[in-house]
GUROVO-268436 format. One record per residue (C-alpha): x, y, z. Coordinates in steps of 0.2 Angstrom, whole numbers, plus 5000, padded with zeros to 4 digits. Layout:
% GUROVO-268436
+------+------+------+
|   xx |   yy |   zz |
+------+------+------+
|    X |    Y |    Z |
...
+------+------+------+
% end
This chain:
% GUROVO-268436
+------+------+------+
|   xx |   yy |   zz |
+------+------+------+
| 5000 | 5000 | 5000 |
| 5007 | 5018 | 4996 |
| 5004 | 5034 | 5005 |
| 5001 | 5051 | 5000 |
| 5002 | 5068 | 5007 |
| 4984 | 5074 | 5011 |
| 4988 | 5087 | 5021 |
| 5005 | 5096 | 5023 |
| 5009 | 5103 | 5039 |
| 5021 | 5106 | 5054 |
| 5008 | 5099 | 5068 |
| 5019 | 5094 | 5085 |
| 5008 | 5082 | 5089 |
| 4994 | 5078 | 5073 |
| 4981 | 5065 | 5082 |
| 4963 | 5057 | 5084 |
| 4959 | 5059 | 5062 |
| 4940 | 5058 | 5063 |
| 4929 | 5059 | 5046 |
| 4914 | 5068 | 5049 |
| 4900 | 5061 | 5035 |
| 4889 | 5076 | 5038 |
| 4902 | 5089 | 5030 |
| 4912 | 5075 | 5022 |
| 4928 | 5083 | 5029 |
| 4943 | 5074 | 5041 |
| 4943 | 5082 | 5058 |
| 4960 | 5080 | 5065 |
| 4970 | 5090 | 5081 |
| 4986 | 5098 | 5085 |
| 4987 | 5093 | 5105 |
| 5003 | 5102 | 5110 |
| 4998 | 5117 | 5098 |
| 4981 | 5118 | 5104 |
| 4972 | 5116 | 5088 |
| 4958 | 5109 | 5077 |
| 4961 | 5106 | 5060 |
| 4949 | 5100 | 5047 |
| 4950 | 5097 | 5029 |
| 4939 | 5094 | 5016 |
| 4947 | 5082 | 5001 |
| 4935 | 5089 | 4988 |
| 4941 | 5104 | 4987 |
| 4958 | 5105 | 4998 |
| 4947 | 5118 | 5009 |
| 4958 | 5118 | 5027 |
| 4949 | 5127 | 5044 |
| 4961 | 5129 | 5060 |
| 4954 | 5133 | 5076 |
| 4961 | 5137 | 5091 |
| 4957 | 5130 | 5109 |
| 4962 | 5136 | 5125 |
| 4971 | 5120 | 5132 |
| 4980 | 5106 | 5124 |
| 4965 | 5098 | 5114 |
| 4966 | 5077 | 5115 |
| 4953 | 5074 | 5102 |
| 4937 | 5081 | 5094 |
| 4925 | 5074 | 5085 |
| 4908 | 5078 | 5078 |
| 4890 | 5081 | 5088 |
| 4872 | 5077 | 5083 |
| 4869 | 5092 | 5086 |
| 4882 | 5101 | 5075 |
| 4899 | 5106 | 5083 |
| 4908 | 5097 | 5090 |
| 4914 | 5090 | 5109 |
| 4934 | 5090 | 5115 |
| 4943 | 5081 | 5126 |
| 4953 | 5094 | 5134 |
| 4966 | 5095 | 5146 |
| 4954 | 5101 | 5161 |
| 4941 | 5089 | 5154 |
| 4927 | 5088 | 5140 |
| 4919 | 5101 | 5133 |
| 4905 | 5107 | 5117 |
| 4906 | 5118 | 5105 |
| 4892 | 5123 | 5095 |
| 4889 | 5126 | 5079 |
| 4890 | 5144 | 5081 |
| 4909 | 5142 | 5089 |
| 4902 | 5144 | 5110 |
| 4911 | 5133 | 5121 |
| 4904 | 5126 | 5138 |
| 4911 | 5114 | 5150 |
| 4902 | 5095 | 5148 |
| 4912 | 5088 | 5163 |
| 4927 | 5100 | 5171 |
| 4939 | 5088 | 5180 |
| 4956 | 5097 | 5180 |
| 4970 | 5088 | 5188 |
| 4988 | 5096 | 5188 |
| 5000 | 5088 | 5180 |
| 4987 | 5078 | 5167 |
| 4981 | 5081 | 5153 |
| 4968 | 5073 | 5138 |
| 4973 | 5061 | 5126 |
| 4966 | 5051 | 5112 |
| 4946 | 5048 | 5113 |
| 4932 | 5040 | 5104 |
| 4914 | 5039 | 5101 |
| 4904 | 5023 | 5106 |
| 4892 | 5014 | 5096 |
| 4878 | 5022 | 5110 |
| 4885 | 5041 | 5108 |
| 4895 | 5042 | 5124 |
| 4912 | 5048 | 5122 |
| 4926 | 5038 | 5131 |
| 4938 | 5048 | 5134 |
| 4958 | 5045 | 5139 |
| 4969 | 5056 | 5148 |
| 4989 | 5054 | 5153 |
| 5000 | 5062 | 5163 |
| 5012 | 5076 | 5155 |
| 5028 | 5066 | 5163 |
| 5019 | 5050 | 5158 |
| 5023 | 5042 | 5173 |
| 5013 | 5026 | 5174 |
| 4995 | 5023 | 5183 |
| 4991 | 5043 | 5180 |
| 4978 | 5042 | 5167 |
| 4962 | 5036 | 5166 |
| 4948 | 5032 | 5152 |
| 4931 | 5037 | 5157 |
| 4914 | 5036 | 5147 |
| 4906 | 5051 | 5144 |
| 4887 | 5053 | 5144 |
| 4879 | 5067 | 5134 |
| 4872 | 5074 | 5150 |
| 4887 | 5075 | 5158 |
| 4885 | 5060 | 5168 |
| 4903 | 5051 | 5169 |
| 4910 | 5035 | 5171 |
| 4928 | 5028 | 5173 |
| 4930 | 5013 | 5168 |
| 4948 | 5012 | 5169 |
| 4963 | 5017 | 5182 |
| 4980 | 5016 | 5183 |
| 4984 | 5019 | 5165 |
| 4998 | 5025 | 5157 |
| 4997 | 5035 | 5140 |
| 4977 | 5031 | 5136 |
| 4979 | 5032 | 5115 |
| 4967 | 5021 | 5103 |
| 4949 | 5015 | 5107 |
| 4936 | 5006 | 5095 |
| 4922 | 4992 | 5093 |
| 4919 | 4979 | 5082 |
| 4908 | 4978 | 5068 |
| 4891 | 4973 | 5077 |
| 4898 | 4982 | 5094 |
| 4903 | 4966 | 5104 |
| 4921 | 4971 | 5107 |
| 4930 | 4984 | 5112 |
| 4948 | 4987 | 5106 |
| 4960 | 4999 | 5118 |
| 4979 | 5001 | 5117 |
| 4988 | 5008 | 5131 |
| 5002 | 5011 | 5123 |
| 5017 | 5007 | 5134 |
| 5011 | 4989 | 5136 |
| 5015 | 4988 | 5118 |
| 5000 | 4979 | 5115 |
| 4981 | 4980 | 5109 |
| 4968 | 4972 | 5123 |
| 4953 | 4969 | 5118 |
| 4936 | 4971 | 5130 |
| 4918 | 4961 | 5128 |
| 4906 | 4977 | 5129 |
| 4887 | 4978 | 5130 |
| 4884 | 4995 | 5125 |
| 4889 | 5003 | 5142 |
| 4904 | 4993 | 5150 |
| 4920 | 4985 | 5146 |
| 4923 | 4968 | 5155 |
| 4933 | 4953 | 5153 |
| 4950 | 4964 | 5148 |
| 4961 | 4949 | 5136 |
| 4976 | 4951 | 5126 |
| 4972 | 4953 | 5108 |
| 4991 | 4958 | 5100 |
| 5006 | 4960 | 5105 |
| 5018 | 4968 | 5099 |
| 5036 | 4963 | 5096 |
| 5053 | 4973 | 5104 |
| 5058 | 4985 | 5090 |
| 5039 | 4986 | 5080 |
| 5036 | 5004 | 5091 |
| 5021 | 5008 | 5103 |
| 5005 | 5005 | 5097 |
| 4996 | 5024 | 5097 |
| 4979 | 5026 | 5088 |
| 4967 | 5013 | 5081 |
| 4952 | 5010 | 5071 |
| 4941 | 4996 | 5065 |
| 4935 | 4990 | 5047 |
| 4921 | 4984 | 5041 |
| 4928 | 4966 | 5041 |
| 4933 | 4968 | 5061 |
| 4954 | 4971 | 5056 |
| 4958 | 4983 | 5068 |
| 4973 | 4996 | 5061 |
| 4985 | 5004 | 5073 |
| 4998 | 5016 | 5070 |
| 5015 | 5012 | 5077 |
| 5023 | 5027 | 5086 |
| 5040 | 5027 | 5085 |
| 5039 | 5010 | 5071 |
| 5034 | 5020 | 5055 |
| 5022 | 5012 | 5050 |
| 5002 | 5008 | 5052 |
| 4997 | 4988 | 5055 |
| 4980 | 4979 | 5050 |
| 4977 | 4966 | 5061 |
| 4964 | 4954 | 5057 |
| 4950 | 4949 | 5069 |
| 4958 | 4934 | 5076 |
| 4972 | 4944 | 5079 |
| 4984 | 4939 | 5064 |
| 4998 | 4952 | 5057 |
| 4986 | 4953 | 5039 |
| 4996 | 4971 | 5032 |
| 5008 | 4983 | 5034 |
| 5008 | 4998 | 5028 |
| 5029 | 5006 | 5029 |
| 5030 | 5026 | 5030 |
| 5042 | 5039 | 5030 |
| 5036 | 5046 | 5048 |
| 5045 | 5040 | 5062 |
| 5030 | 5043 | 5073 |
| 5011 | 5040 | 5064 |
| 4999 | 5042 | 5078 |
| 4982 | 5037 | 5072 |
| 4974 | 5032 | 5056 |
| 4954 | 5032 | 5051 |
| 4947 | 5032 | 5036 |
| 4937 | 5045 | 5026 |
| 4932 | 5047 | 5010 |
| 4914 | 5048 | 5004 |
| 4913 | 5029 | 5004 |
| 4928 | 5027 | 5019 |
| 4939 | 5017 | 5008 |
| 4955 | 5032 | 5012 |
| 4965 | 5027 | 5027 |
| 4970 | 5044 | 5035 |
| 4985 | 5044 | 5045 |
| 4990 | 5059 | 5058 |
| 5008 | 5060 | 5063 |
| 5019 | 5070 | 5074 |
| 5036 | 5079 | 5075 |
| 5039 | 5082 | 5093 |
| 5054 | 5074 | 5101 |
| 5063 | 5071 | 5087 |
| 5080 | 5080 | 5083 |
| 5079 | 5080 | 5062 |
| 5062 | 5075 | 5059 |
| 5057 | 5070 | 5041 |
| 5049 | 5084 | 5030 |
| 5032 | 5076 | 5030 |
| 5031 | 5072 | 5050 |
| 5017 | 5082 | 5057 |
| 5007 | 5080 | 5040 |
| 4992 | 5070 | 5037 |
| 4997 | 5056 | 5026 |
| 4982 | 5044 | 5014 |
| 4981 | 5027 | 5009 |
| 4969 | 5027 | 4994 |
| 4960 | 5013 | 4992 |
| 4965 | 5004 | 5010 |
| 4949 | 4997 | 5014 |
| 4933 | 5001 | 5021 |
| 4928 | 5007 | 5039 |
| 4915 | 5009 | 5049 |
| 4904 | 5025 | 5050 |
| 4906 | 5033 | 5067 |
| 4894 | 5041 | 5076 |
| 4891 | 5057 | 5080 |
| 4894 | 5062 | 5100 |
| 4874 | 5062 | 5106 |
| 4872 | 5078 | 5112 |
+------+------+------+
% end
C-alpha cells in the first residue's frame, strides 16, 4: 500500500483523524499546539481553530459542533463556535489524550499524565448529560479505542504495554479485559486505532513507522511502511471510507522527516465503519 500527502503541515503532535459524513471533511488535532484542524478532500478547503488547552481529540455532535477532550476535561462547541464545559475535571499535571465515540453516543475519553509516569491516566465514558463513568485506572498513555463491527468488542491500546487488549462490551461497560496483539521489541508503541468493516483493527506504530491491519483473530494481515518515524492514528474518510488517513507528529525528534506532522492517505486501503456522531 502507498501513501500520499493529504495534508502538509508542521503539527507537534497531529492526532485522533475523525471523518465527519455530515460535512464530508477529516477532523483531526494539533494537542501540544492547541488546535483543530479540518480538511475537506473535495476541494483542499483547510479550517484551523484554536482551543484554550491542549486539545486530546474532537469529534463531531448530533447536534452540529463538536465536543473536545481537553486538558481540564470535556467540553462542546456549537455550531456557532460557543464553548461550555460537559464535565470539568482538572488535575495538575494531566492532561487529555486520544478519545472516541461509542456505538451508543458516549464519548470515552483518555487522559495521561504530561511526565507520563505510569498509573496517572484514566479512560472514562462520557454521557451526553454529563454524567461520567471511569472505567479504567492506573493507566499510562490512554491512546486508541474502538468496537467491532456489530459492537461486541471493544479494542483499547495503552500504549506502553506495547499491546492492543481487547474488552467484551454491552453498549455501556467494558469487561473481561484479554490480550488481543502484542507487539514485538523494535515494532514501536501502538498509538491510535480503528476498525473496518471486516473487524481488522489498524493501529499506528509510534516510533515503528508504520500503520498495521490486524485481522479479527488477531493475525499480522498488512503493513503499511512510512516515512514518519511517529504516525499516531489512522481512520478512514472518503465519501465511501475506503481512504485510510494517518495523523503523525514531529515532537521529540532531533531531524524529523519533512512530512512528520502531516496528514498522510492510503487510497484505496479498505473500508471502515461509520462513526457516530457524539449524542448531544
Amino acid at each position: 500500500m502507498k501513501y500520499e500527502p493529504a495534508v502538509r503541515e508542521w503539527a507537534e503532535l497531529g492526532e485522533g483523524p475523525t471523518w465527519d459524513p455530515a460535512t464530508g471533511r477529516l477532523i483531526w488535532v494539533d494537542i501540544l499546539s492547541s488546535r483543530i484542524h479540518t480538511y475537506d478532500p473535495a476541494d483542499g478547503r483547510r479550517t484551523v481553530m484554536a482551543t484554550e488547552q491542549h486539545v486530546g481529540a474532537a469529534k463531531p455532535r448530533a447536534g452540529g459542533g463538536l465536543v473536545v477532550n481537553l486538558r481540564d476535561g470535556v467540553g462542546l462547541y456549537g455550531p456557532d463556535g460557543g464553548f461550555r464545559w460537559l464535565l470539568h475535571d482538572p488535575v495538575p499535571g494531566r492532561r487529555a489524550n486520544d478519545a472516541a465515540v461509542a456505538p451508543d453516543g458516549a464519548l470515552w475519553a483518555g487522559t495521561m499524565r504530561y511526565d507520563e509516569a505510569p498509573g496517572g491516566g484514566t479512560l472514562t465514558r462520557v454521557a451526553a448529560d454529563g454524567s461520567a463513568a471511569e472505567i479504567l485506572g492506573d493507566v499510562t498513555v490512554s491512546n486508541g479505542t474502538g468496537w467491532s463491527p456489530d459492537g461486541r468488542l471493544m479494542y483499547y491500546v495503552d500504549s506502553p504495554t506495547r499491546a492492543i487488549d481487547v474488552f467484551d462490551f454491552d453498549g455501556e461497560l467494558a469487561y473481561n479485559r484479554r490480550e488481543f496483539v502484542s507487539l514485538e521489541a523494535g515494532a514501536g508503541y501502538p498509538d491510535g486505532l480503528t476498525v473496518d468493516v471486516e473487524g481488522g483493527v489498524w493501529v499506528a506504530l509510534w516510533d515503528g513507522g508504520a500503520v498495521r491491519r490486524y485481522a479479527a483473530d488477531g493475525s499480522l494481515d498488512q503493513v503499511v511502511e512510512l516515512p514518519v518515524r511517529r504516525p499516531t492514528a489512522c481512520a478512514f474518510g472518503g465519501p465511501d471510507l475506503t481512504d485510510l488517513y494517518i495523523t503523525t507528529a514531529r515532537v521529540g525528534q532531533g531531524a524529523p522527516h519533512p512530512l512528520a506532522g502531516s496528514v498522510l492517505v492510503v487510497p484505496g486501503a479498505g473500508r471502515g465503519l461509520s462513526m457516530p456522531p457524539f449524542a448531544e
